[in-house]
N, C-alpha and C positions, 0 to 999 in steps of 0.2 A: 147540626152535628157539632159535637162539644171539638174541638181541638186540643190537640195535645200540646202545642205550642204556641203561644200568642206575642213572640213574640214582634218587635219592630228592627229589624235585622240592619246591616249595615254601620256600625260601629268599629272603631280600629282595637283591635287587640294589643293590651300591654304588656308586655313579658317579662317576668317576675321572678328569680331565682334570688331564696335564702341562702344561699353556701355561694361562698364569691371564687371557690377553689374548685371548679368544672372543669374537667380535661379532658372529657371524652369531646373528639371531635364530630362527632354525629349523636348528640344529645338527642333522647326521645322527643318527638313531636307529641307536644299536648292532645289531649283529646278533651271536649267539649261538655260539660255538665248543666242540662237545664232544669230547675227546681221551680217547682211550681207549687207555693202551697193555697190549697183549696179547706173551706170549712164543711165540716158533717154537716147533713142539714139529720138533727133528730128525732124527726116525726118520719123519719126514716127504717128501716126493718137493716139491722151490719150485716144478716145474714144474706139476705137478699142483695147487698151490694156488695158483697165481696164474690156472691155467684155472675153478678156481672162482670163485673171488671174484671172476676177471671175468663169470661164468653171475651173481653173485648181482645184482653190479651192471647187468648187461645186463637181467634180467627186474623188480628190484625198486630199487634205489636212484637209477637212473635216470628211472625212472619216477614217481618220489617227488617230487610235487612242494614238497612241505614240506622236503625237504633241497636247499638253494642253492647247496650246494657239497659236496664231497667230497673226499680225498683219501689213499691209503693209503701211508704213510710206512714207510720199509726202512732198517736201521742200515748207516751210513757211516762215520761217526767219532764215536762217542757208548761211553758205558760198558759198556753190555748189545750183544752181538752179535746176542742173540734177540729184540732189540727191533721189534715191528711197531706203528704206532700208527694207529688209525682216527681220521678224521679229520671229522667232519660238520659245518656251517654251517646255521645256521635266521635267519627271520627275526626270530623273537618266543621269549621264552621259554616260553610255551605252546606254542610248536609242538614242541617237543621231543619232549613225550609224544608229542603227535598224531601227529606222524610215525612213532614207533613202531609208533602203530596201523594207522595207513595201509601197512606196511611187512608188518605180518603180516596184510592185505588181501592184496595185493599178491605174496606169496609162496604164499597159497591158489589164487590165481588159476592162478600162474607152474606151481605143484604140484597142481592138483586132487586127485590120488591122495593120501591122507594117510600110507601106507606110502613113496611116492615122497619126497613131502615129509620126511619124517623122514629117511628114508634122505641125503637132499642134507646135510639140516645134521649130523647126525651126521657126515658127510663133511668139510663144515666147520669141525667145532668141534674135528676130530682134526688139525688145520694146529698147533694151538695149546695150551700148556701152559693148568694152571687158574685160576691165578692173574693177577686183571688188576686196571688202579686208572682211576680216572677222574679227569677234570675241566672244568667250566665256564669257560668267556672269554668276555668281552666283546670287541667291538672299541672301538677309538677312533679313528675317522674324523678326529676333529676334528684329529687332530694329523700329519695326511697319511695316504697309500695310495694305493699303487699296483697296479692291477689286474693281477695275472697273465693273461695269452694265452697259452696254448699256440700254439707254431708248429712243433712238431713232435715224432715219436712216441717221441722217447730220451728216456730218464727225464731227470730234472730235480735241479740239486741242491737242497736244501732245508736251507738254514742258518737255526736257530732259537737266536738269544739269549735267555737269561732271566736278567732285571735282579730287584732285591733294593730296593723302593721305600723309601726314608726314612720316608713316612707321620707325617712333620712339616708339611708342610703349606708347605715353602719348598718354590725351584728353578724355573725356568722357562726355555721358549727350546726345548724340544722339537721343537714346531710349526715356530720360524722355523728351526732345523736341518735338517728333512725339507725344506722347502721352501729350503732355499739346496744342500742337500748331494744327501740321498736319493733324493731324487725326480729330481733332475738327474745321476744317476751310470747310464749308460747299461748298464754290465754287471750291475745290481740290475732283472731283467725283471718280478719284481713284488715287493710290500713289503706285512707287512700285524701292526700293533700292535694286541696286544690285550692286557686285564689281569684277573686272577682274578674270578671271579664266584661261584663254586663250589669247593670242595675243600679241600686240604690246607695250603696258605696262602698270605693273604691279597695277601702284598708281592708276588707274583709280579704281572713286566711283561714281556712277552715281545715279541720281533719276528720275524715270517716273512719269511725273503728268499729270492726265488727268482733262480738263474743257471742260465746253460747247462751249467758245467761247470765241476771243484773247482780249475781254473787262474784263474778270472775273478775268485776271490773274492778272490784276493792281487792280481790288476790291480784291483778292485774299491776294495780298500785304498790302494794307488797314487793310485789318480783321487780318491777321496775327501780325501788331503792335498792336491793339486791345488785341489780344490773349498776346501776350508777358507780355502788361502791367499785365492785371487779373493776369499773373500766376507768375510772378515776381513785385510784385508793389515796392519796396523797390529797388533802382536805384544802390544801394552797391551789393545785391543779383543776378540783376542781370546780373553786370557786372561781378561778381566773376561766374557766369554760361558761360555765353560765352568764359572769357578769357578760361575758363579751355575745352571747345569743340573745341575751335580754335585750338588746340595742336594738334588735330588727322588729321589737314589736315595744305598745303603750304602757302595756302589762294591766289593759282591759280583757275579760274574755268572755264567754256565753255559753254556757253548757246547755246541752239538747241531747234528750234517748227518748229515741223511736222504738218498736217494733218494726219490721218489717214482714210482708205479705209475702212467705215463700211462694206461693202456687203460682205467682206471678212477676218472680226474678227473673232476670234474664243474665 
């Protein structure tokens, strides 16, 4: 049976907030992001493995109630064309494992037959080459998000920045950026920052942005200098804002757009 999570648990969590000017006294509690990417194997049938994976999610990931979110990500414009990445949300780092267990509950139930059962994941696991990599995310709340809604069944695009953090310990304005720019840019239908917890390393800060469609994201950039000017119109103001947010990252970064598999969001 293929697992949803592989990974090696028991690591200490480092907690990471861009904006050094936090005042709420009960700051949201992160919530857990594990990313799994997996290659196409293509002597493969997409059609036939997006009807699985939505059987597995229809009997068992949905059902899961320790996984909070879901979603299965498809190469767009990214490096690898055989890129697929699983995508899972927990509430706690403990749930991790637990969910795992709950999932091969879950999957006994969906397959009582144990020949059945096999039969399905072997099914499954033939979607997909052998080699996969993992990793852990934190979110951070604290510094905006914006909840994604599905409003409808056409895949989604899914633009995911990955920033390169200074880990100096300067830079600030994050927060008031999400909150003057991000969050008020109408073609970004949901937003969601998170940063390494787990893996291969540490400086990664990543952003999920969800739009309707890969035109939005260039109006997207439009409205965002839009926004900038309104909220900085004095050209002194705000370059003395940038220079000082520039500080908390290398000024390396990594663009990734996904599609994602509505029939199988959670």
């Amino acid at each position: 049976m293929r697992k949803r999570s592989f990974f090696s648990l028991g690591m200490l969590i480092l907690t990471f907030l861009l904006s050094m000017n936090i005042h709420a006294q009960d700051p949201p509690k992160p919530v857990f992001i594990t990313m799994t990417t997996l290659h196409r194997n293509y002597d493969t049938d997409s059609k036939d493995w997006k009807a699985t994976e939505q059987e597995y999610f229809d009997k068992v990931t949905s059902k899961n109630d320790l996984i909070i979110g879901s979603e299965i990500l498809t190469h767009y414009y990214t490096e690898n064309s055989s890129e697929i990445i699983l995508v899972n949300v927990f509430k706690t780092w403990e749930d991790i494992e637990k969910a795992g267990t709950l999932s091969d509950e879950l999957a006994k139930k969906a397959w009582p037959d144990e020949k059945a059962r096999t039969a399905f994941f072997d099914k499954q696991n033939s979607y997909y080459l052998p080699q996969h990599s993992d990793e852990i995310y934190s979110s951070i709340e604290t510094i905006g998000q914006k909840e994604f809604k599905p409003s409808t069944k056409e895949p989604m695009i899914v633009y995911i920045r990955k920033s390169q953090m200074a880990m100096t310990g300067k830079g600030k304005g994050m927060k008031e950026y999400n909150e003057k720019i991000t969050l008020k840019d109408p073609y970004i239908k949901g937003y969601y920052p998170f940063r390494h917890a787990w893996g291969s390393d540490s400086r990664d800060f990543m952003e999920a942005y969800f739009y309707d469609s890969f035109g939005d994201i260039e109006k997207s950039n439009l409205k965002q200098d839009e926004l900038i000017k309104a909220a900085w119109p004095k050209e002194e103001d705000s370059k003395a804002f940038f220079d000082q947010l520039k500080l908390a990252f290398t000024g390396i970064h990594g663009d990734y757009i996904y599609h994602n598999l509505p029939g199988v969001s959670k």
